[in-house]
N, C-alpha and C positions, 0 to 999 in steps of 0.2 A: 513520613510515608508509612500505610498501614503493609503488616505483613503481605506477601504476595500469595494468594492460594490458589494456582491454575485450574484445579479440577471445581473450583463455583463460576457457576454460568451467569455472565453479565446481565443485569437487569433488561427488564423486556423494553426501557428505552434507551439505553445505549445499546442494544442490542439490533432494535430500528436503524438506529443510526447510523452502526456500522454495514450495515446492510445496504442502505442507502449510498452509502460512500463508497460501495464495492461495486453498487450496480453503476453510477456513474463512470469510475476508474473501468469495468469493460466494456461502459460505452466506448470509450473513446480506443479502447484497444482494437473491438469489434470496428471503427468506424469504418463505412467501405471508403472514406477520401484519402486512408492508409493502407489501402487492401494492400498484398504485396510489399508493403514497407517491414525491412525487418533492418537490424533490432529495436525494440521499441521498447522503453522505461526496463533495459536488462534482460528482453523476453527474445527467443531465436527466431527463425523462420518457421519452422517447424514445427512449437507452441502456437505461434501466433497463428498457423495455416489453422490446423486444427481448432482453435479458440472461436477463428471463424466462423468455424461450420457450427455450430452450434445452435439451436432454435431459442427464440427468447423462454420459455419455459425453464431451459437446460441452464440458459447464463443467469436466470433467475434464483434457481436453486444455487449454482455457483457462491454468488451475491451474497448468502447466505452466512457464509462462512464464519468462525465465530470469532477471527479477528481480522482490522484492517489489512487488505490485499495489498493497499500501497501503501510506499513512506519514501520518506528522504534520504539519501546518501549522507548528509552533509549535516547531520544532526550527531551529537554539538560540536561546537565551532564553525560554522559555516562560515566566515567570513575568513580561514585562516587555510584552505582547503582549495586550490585548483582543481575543477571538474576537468576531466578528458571530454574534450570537442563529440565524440559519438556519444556520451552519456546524456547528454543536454535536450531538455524536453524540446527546445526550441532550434533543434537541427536542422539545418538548409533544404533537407532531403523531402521533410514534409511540406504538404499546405499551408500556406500562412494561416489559411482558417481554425485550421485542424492544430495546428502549434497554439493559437492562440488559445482552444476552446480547453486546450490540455493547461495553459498555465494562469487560466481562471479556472481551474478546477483544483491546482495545486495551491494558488492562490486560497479557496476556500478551506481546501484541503488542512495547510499549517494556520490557518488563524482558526479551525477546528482543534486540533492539538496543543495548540495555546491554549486557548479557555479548556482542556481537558487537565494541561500538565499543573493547575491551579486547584484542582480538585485532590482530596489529599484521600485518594483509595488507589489500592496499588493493583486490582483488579479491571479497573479500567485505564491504567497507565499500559497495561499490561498485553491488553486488547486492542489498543487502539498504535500499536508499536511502539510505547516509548519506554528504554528502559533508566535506570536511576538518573544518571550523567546528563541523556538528551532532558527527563523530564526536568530535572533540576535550570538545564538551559534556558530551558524555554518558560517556565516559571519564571524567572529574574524578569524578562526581560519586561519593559515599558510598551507599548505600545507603538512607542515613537523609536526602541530602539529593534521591535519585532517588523516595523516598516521596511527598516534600513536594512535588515538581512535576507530579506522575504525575496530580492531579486535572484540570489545566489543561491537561496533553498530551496525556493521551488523550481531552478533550475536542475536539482539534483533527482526529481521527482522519479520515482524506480517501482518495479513490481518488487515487492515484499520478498525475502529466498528465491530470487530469480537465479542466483548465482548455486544452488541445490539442484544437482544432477533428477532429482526425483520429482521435486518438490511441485512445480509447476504441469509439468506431464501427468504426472498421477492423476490431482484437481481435474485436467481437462478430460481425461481419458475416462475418470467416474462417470463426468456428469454427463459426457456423450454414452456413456451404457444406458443412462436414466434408471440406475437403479440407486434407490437413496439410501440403502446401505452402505452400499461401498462409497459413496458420495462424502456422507458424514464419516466414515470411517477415515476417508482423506483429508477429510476437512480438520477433526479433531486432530491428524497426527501435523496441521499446521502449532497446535498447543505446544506440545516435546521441544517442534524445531524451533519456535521459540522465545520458549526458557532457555535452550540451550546457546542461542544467539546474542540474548541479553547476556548472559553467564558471562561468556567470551568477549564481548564488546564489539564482534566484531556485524558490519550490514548485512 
């Protein structure tokens, strides 16, 4: 795996891409079939209210961001790891529709981070949340043995430092000022938090 350099900025297509994967991920946060549901993939009530209100323009910019918004709990090892019953994308509490449309998204979600954790640049391992341990995991696996875990992972499906007192508040509060300094100013200090989350090992 090549050195990791946080301050170069991802090629302009993975940069698409994680874009793309951000705007999906608040789709389904924003969706109104979970108005009122909290907590959702880690996120409170009071995130999410606010997350809300936001005009597409606003969650557009969000989207933005210059690394993926979500990941998994349960990366690596997934298969050796008890989820808590309220982490579970597939909670009683939501729509069937809305559970399902969440775990075909995570569904695309890790078989996107598969074909990334094969790519041997530590810049987009970097970006797209995965650090040495997960990438190394999920590199190994077959196909047929990435099948067999995918129930259990993408059950673990989570907002990225949901569990950072700042982290997630700051993002929504930027991009509801619409001013895209302080947007990006938030957005990059996701970079800091983490390296310093990889460092640790800890989600």
């Amino acid at each position: 795996m090549s050195p990791l350099h946080p301050e170069s900025p991802p090629g302009r297509e993975l940069a698409g891409e994680i874009t793309a994967m951000n705007r999906s991920f608040l789709a389904l946060l924003t969706d109104p079939a979970v108005a009122g549901q909290a907590p959702l993939f880690g996120l409170d009530a009071g995130v999410l209210t606010r997350l809300r209100q936001l005009d597409p323009a606003q969650l557009a910019a969000l989207a933005r961001a210059p690394v993926l918004l979500a990941g998994f709990s349960l990366l690596p090892g997934a298969t050796c790891t008890a989820l808590p019953a309220d982490c579970q994308v597939a909670d009683s509490g939501v729509p069937v529709e809305w559970s399902n449309r969440a775990l075909q998204f995570a569904n695309r979600l890790l078989t996107s981070l598969w074909h990334y954790s094969r790519e041997a640049d530590g810049i987009t391992e970097f970006c797209i949340g995965l650090d040495n341990a997960a990438a190394a995991w999920l590199a190994d696996l077959s196909f047929a043995e990435l099948c067999e875990r995918a129930d259990s992972v993408c059950a673990s499906l989570q907002a990225r430092h949901a569990a950072h007192p700042g982290c997630w508040p700051d993002l929504v509060a930027s991009a509801r000022a619409a001013q895209p300094d302080k947007l990006a100013a938030a957005q990059l200090s996701l970079i800091p938090l983490t390296v310093a989350v990889n460092c640790s090992g800890k989600a």
